[in-house]
C-alpha positions in Angstrom: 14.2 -50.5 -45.0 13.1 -47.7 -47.7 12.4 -44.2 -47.2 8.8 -43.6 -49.3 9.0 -39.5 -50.2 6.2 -38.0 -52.4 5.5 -34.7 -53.6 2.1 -34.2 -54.3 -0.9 -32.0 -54.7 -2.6 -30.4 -51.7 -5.9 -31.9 -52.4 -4.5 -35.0 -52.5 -3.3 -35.4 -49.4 -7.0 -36.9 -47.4 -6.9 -39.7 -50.7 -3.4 -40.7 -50.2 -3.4 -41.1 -46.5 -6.1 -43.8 -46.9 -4.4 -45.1 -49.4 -1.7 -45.8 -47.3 -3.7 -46.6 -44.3 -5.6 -49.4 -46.4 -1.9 -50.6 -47.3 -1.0 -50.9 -43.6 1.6 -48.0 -43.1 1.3 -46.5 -39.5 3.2 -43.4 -39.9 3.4 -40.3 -42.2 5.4 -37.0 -41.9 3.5 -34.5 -44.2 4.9 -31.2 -44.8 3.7 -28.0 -46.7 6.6 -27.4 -49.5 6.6 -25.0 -52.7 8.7 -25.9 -55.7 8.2 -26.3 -59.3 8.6 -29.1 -61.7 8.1 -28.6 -65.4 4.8 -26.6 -65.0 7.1 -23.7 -64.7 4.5 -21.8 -62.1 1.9 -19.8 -63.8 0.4 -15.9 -63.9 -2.4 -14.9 -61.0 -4.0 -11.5 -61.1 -4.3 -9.8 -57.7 -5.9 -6.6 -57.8 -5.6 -5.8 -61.1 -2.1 -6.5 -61.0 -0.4 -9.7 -63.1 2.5 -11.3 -61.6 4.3 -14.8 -61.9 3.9 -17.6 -59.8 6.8 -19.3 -60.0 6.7 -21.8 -56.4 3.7 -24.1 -56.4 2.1 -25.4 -53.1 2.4 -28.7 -53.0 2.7 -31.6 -50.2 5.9 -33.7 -49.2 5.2 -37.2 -47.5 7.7 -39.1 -46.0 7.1 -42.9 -45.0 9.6 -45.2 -43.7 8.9 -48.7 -44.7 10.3 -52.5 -44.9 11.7 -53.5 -47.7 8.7 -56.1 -48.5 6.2 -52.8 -48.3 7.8 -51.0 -50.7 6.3 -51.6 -53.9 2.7 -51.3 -52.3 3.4 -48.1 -50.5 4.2 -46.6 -54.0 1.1 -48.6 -56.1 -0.8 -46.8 -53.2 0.4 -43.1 -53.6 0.8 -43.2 -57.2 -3.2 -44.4 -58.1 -4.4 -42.0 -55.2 -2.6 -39.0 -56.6 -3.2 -39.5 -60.0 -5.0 -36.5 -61.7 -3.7 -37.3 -65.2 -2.7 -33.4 -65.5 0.7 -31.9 -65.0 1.9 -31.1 -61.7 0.8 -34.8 -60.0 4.3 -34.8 -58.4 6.8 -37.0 -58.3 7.8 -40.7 -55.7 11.4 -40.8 -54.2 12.6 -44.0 -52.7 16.1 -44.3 -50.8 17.5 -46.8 -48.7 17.7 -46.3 -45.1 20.4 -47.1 -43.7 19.3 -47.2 -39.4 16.5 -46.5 -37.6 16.0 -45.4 -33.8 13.3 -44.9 -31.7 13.5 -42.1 -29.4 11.1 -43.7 -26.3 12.1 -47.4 -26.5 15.3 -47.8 -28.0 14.0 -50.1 -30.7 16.1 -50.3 -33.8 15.6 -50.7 -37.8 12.7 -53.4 -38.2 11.1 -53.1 -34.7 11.5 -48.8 -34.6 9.0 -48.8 -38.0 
């Protein structure tokens, strides 16, 4: 079992989750996140005022997968994220180790 985690662009976020339904994943945690990659932030102006950006919004998914779904869930994320401009984000894949599921007991395979 893998543990899918992107870091994407808000507007991205409808494209990728059919992306990733069309692939057959059931389950996504998304989460609103801020952080900064080699963009480095930028400069707004707010009422006349210039001042530093330096934490982009951006979107964190999390998708716990089988090992045989891996390299699908990834293909998936990484065409419907692609803008070709800096800032697309970046795909994370760990091993998980156990999974439970709270209502049923079910373990690893079966808890996905």
């Amino acid at each position: 079992m893998r543990m899918v985690t992107a870091i994407i662009k808000p507007f991205k976020l409808d494209d990728v989750r059919e992306a990733l339904a069309e692939v057959g994943v059931q389950g996504v945690t998304v989460t609103e996140v801020k952080g900064f990659g080699r963009q480095k932030g930028h400069t707004e102006l707010y009422r006349g005022a210039e001042y530093v950006v330096d934490f982009l919004p951006k979107i964190k998914l999390e998708v716990a997968v089988a090992d045989d779904q891996v390299e699908r869930v990834v293909e998936a994320i990484s065409h419907a994220a692609n803008t070709g401009k800096i800032g697309d984000g970046k795909i994370f894949v760990s091993v998980l180790e156990r999974v439970i599921r709270i209502r049923t007991g079910e373990t690893d395979q079966d808890a996905l």
